[in-house]
PyMOL Python script that loads the backbone (N, CA, C, O; Angstrom):
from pymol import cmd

cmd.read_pdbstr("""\
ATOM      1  N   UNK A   1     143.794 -11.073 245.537  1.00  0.00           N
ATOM      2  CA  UNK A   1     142.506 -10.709 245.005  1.00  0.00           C
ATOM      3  C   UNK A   1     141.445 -11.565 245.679  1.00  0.00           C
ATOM      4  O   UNK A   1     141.767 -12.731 245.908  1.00  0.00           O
ATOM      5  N   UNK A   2     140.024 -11.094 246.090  1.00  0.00           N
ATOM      6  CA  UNK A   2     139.474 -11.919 246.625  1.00  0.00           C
ATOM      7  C   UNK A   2     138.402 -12.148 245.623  1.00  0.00           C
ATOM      8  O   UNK A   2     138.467 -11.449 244.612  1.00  0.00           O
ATOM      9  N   UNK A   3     137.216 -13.183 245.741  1.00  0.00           N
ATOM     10  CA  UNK A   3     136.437 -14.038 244.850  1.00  0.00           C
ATOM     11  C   UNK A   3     135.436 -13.793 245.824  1.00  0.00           C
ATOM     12  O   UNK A   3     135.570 -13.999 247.030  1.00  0.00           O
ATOM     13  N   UNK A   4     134.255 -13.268 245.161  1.00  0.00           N
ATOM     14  CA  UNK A   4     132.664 -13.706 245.939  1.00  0.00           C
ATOM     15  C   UNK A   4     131.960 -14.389 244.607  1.00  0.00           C
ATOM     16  O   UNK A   4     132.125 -14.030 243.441  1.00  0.00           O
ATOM     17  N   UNK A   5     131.205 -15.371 245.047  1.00  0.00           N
ATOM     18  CA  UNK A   5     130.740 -16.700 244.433  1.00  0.00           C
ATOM     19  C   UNK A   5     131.748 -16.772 243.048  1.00  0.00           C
ATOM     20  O   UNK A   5     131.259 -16.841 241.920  1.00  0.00           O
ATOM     21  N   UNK A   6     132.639 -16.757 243.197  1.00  0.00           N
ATOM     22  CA  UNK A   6     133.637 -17.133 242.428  1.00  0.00           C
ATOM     23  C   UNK A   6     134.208 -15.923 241.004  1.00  0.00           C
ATOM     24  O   UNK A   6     135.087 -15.976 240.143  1.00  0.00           O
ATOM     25  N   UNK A   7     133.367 -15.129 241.312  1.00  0.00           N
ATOM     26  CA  UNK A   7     134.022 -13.738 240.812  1.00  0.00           C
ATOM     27  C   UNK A   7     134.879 -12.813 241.261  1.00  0.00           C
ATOM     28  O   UNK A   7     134.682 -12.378 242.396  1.00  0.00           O
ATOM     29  N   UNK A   8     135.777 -12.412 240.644  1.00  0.00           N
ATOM     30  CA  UNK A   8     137.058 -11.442 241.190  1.00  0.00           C
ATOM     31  C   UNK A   8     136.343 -10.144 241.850  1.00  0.00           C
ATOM     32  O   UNK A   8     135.664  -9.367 241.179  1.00  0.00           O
ATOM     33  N   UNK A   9     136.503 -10.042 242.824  1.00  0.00           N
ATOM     34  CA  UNK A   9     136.250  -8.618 243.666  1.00  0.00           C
ATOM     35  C   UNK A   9     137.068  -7.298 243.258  1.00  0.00           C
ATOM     36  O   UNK A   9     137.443  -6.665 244.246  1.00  0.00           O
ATOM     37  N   UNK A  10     137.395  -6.794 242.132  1.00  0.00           N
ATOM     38  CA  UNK A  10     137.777  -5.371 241.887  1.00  0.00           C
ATOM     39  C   UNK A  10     137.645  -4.206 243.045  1.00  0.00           C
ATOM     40  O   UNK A  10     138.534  -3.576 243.619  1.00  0.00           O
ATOM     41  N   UNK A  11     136.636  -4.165 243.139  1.00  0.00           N
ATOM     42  CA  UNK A  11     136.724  -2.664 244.151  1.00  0.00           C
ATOM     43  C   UNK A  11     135.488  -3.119 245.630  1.00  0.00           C
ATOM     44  O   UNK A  11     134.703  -4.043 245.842  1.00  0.00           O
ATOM     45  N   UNK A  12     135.806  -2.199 246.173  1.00  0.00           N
ATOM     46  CA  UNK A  12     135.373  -2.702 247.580  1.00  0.00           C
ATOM     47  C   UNK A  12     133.891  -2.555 247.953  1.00  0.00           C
ATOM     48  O   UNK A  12     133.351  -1.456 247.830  1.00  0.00           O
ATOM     49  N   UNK A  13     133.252  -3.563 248.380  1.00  0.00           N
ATOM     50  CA  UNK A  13     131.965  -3.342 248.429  1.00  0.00           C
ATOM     51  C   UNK A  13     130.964  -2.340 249.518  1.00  0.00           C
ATOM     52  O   UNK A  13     131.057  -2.511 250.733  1.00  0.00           O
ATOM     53  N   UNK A  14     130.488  -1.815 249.226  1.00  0.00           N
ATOM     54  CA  UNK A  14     129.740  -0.334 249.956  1.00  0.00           C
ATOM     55  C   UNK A  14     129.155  -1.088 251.553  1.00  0.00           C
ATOM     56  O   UNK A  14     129.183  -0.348 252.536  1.00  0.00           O
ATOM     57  N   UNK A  15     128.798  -2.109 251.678  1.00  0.00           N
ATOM     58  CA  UNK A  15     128.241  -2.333 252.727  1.00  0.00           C
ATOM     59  C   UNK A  15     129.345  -2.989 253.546  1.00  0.00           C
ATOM     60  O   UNK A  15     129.450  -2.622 254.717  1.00  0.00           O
ATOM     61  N   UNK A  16     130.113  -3.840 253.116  1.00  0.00           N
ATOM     62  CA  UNK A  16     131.711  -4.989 253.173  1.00  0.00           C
ATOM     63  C   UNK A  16     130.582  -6.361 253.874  1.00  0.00           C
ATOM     64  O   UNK A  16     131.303  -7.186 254.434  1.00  0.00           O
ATOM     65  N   UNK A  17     129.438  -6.663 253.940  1.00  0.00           N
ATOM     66  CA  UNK A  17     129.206  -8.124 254.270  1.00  0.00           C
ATOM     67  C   UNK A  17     129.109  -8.496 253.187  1.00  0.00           C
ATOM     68  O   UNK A  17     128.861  -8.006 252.085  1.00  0.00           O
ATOM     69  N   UNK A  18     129.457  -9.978 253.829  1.00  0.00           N
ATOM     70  CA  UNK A  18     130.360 -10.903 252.413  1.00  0.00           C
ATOM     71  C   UNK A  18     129.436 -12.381 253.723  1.00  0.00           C
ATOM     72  O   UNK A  18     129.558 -12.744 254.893  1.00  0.00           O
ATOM     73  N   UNK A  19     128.611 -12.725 252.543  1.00  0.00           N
ATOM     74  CA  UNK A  19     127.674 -14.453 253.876  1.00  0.00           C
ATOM     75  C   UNK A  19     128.852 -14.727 253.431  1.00  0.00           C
ATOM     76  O   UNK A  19     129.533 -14.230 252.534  1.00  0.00           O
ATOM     77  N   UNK A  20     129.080 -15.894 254.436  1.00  0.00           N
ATOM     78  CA  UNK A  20     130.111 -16.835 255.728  1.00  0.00           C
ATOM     79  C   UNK A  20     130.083 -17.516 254.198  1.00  0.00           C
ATOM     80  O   UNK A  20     131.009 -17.059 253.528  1.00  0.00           O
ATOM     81  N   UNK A  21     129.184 -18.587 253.392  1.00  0.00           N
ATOM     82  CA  UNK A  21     129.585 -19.482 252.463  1.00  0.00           C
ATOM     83  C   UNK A  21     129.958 -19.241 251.067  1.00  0.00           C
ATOM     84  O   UNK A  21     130.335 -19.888 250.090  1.00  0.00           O
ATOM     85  N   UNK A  22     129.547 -17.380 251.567  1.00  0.00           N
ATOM     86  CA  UNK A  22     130.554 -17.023 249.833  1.00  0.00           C
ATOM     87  C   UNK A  22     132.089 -17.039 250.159  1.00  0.00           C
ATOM     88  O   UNK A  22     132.912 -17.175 249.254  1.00  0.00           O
ATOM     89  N   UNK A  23     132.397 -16.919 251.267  1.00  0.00           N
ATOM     90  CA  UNK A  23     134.017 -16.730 251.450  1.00  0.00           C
ATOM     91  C   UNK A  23     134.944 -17.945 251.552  1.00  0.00           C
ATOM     92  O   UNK A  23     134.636 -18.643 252.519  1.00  0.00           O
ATOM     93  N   UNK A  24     136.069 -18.448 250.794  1.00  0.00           N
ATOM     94  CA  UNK A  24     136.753 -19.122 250.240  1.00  0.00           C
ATOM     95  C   UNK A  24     138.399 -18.594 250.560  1.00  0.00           C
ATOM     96  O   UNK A  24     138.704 -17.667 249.809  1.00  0.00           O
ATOM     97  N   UNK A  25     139.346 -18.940 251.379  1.00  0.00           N
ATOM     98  CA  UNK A  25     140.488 -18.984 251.254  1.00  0.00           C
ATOM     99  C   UNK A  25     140.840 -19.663 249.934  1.00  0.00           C
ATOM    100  O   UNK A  25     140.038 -20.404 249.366  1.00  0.00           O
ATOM    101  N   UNK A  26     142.021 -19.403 249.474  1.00  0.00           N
ATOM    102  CA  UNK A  26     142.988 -20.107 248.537  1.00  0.00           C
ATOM    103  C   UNK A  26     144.342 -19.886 249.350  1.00  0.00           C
ATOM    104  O   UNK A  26     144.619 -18.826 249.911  1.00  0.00           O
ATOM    105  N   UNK A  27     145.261 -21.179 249.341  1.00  0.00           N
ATOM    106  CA  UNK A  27     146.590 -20.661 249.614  1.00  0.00           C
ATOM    107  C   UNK A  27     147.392 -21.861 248.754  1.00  0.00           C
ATOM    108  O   UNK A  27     147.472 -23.079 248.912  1.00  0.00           O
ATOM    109  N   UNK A  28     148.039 -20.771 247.603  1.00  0.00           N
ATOM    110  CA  UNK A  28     148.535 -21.571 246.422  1.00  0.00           C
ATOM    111  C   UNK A  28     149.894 -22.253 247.482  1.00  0.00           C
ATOM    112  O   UNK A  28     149.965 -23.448 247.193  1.00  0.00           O
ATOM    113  N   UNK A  29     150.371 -22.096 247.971  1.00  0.00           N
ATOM    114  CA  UNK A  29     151.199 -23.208 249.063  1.00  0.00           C
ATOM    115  C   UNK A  29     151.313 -24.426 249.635  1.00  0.00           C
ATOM    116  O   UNK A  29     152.224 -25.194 249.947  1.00  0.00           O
ATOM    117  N   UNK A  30     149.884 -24.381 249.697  1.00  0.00           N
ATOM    118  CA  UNK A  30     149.318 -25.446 250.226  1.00  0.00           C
ATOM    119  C   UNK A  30     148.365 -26.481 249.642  1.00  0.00           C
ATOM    120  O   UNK A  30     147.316 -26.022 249.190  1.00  0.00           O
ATOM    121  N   UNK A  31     148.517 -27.591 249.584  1.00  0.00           N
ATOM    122  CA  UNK A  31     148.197 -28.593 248.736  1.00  0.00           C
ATOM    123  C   UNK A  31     146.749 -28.621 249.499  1.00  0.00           C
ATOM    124  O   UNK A  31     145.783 -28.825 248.765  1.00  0.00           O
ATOM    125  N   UNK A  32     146.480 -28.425 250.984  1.00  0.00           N
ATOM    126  CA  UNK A  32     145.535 -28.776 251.521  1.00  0.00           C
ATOM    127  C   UNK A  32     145.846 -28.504 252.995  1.00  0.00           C
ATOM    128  O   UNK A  32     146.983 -28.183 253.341  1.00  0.00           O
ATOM    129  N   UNK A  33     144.811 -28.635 253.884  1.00  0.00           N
ATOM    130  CA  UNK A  33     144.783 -28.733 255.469  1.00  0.00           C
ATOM    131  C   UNK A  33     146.277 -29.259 256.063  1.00  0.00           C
ATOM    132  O   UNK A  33     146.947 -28.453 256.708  1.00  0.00           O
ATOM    133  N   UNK A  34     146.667 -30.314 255.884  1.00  0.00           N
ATOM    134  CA  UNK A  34     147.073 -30.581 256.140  1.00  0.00           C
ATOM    135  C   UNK A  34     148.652 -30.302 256.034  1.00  0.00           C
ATOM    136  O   UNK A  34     149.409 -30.625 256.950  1.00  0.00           O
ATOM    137  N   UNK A  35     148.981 -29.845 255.167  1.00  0.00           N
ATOM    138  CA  UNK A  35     150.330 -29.506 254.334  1.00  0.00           C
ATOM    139  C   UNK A  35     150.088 -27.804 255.699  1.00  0.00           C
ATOM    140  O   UNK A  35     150.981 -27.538 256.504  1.00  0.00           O
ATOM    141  N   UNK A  36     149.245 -27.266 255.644  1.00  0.00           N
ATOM    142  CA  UNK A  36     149.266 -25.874 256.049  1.00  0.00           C
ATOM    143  C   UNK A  36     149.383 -26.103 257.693  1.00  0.00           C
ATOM    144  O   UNK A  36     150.043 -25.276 258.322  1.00  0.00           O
ATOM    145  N   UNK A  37     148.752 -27.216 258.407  1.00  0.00           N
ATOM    146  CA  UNK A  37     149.181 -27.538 259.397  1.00  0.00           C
ATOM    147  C   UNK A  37     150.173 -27.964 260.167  1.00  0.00           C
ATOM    148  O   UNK A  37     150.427 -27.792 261.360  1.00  0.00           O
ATOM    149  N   UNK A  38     150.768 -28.622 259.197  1.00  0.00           N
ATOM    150  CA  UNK A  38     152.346 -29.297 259.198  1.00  0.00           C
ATOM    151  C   UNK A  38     153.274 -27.985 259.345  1.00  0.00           C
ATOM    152  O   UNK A  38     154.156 -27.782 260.180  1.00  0.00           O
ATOM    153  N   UNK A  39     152.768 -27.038 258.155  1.00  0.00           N
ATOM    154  CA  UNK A  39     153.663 -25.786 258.148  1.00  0.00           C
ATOM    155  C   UNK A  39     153.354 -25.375 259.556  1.00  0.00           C
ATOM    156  O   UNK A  39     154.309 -25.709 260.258  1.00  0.00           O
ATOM    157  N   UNK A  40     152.471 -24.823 260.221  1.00  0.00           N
ATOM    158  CA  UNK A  40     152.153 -24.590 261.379  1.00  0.00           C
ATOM    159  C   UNK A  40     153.283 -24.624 262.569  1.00  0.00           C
ATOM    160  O   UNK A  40     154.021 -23.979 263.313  1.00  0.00           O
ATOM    161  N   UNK A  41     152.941 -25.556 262.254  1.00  0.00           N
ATOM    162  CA  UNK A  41     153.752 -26.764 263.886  1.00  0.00           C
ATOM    163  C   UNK A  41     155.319 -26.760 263.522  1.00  0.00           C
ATOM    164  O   UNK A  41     156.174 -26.739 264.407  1.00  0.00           O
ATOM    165  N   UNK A  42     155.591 -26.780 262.324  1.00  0.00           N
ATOM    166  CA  UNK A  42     157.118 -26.472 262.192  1.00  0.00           C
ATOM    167  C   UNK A  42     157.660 -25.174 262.269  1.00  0.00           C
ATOM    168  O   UNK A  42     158.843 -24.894 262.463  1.00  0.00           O
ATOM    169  N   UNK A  43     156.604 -24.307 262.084  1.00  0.00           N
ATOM    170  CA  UNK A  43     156.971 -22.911 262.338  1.00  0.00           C
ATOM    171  C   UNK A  43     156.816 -22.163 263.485  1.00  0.00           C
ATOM    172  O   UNK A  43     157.313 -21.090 263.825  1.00  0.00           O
ATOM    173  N   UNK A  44     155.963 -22.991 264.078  1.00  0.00           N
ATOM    174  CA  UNK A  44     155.379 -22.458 266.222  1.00  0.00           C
ATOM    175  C   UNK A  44     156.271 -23.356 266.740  1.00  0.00           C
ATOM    176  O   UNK A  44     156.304 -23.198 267.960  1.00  0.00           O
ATOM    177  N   UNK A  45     157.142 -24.382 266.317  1.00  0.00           N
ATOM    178  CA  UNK A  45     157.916 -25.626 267.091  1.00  0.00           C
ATOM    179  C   UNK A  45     157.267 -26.033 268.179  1.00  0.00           C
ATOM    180  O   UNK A  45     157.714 -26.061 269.326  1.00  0.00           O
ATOM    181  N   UNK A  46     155.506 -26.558 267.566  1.00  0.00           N
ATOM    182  CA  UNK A  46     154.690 -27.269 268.558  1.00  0.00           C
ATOM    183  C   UNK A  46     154.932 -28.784 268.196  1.00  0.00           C
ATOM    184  O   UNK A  46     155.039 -29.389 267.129  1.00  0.00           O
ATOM    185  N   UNK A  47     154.974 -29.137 269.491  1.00  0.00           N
ATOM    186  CA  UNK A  47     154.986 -31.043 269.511  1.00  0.00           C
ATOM    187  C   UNK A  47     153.450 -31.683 268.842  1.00  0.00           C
ATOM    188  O   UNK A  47     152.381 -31.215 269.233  1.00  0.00           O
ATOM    189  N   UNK A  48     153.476 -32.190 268.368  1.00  0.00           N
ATOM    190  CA  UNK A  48     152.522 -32.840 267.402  1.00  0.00           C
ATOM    191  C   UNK A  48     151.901 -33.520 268.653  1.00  0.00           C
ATOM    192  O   UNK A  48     150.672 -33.455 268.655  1.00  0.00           O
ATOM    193  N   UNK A  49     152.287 -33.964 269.395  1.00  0.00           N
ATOM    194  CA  UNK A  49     151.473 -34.587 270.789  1.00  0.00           C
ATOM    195  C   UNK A  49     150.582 -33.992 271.507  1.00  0.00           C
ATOM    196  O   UNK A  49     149.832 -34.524 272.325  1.00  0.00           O
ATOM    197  N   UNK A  50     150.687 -32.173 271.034  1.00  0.00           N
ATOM    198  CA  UNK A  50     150.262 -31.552 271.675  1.00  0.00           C
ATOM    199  C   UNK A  50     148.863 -30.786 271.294  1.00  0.00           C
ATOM    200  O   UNK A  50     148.159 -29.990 271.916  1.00  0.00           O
ATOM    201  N   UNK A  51     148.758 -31.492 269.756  1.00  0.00           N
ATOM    202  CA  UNK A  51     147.368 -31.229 269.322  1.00  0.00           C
ATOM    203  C   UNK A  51     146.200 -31.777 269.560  1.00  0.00           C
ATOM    204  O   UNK A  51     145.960 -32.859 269.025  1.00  0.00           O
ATOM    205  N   UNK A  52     145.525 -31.350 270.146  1.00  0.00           N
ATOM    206  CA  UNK A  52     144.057 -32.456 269.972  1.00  0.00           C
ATOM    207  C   UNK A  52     143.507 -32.730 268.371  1.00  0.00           C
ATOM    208  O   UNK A  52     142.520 -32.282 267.788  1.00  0.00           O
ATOM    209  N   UNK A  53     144.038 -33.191 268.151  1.00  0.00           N
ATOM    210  CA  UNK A  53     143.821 -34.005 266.427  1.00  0.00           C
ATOM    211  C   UNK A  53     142.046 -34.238 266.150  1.00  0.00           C
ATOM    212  O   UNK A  53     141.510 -33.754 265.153  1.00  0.00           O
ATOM    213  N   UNK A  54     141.134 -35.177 267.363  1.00  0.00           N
ATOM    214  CA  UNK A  54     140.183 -34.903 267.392  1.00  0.00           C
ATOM    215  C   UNK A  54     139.225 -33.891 267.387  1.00  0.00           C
ATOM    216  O   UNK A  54     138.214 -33.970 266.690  1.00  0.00           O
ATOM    217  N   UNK A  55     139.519 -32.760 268.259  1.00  0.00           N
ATOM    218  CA  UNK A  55     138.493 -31.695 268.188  1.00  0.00           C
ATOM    219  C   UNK A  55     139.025 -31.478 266.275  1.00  0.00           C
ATOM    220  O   UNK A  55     138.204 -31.736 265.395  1.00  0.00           O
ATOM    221  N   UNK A  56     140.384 -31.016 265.948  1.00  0.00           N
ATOM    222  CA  UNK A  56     140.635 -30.444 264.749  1.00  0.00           C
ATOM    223  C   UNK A  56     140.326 -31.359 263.652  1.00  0.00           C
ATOM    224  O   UNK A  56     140.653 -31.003 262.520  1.00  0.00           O
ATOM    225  N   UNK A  57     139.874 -32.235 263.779  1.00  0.00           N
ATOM    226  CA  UNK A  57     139.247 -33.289 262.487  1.00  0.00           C
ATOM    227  C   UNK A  57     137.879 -33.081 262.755  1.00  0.00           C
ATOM    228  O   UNK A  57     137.214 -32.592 261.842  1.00  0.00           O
ATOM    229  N   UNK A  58     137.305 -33.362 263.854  1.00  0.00           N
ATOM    230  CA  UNK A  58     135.695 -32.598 263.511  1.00  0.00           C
ATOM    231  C   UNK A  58     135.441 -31.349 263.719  1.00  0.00           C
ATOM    232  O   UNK A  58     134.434 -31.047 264.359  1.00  0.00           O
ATOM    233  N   UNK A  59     136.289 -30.385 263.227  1.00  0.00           N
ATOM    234  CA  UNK A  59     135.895 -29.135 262.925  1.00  0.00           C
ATOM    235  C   UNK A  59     136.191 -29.229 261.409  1.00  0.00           C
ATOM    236  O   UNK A  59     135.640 -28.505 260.580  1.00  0.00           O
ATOM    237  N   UNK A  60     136.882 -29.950 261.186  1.00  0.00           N
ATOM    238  CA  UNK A  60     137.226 -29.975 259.640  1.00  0.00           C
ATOM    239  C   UNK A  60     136.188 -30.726 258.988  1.00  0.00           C
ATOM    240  O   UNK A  60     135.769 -30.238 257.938  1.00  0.00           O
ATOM    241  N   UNK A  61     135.701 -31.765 259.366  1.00  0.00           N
ATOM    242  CA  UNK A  61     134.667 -32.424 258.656  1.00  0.00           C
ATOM    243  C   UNK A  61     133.228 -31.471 258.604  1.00  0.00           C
ATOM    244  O   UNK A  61     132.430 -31.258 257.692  1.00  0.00           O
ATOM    245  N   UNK A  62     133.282 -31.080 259.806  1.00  0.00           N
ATOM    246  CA  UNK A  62     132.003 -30.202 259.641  1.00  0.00           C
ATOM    247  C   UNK A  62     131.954 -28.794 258.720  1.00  0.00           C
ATOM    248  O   UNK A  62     130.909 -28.149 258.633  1.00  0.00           O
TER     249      UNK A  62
END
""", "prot")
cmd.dss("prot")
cmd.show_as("cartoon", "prot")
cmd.util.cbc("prot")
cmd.orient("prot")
């Protein structure tokens, strides 16, 4: 189910824009960024050496 400003979306909206800061993932799986990244890399069997950790922490902070 999806949420715009934090209300359940029932039926589909006539125009479908949805602004960039009403939209909100949830992934009950994941505790956070990081837990979902971990999943990532264990599931692509990427070397953790092989991330630029920097660019992906300031995209996250921002």
């Amino acid at each position: 189910m999806a949420k715009v400003y934090g209300q359940p979306m029932l039926e589909m909206p006539q125009d479908l824009y949805i602004p960039p800061d009403a939209l909100e993932v949830f992934l009950e799986q994941f505790e956070g960024p990081l837990d979902l990244l971990l999943y990532l890399i264990r599931k692509e069997n990427i070397s953790v050496l092989e991330i630029p950790m920097a660019k992906l922490t300031l995209q996250y902070i921002e």
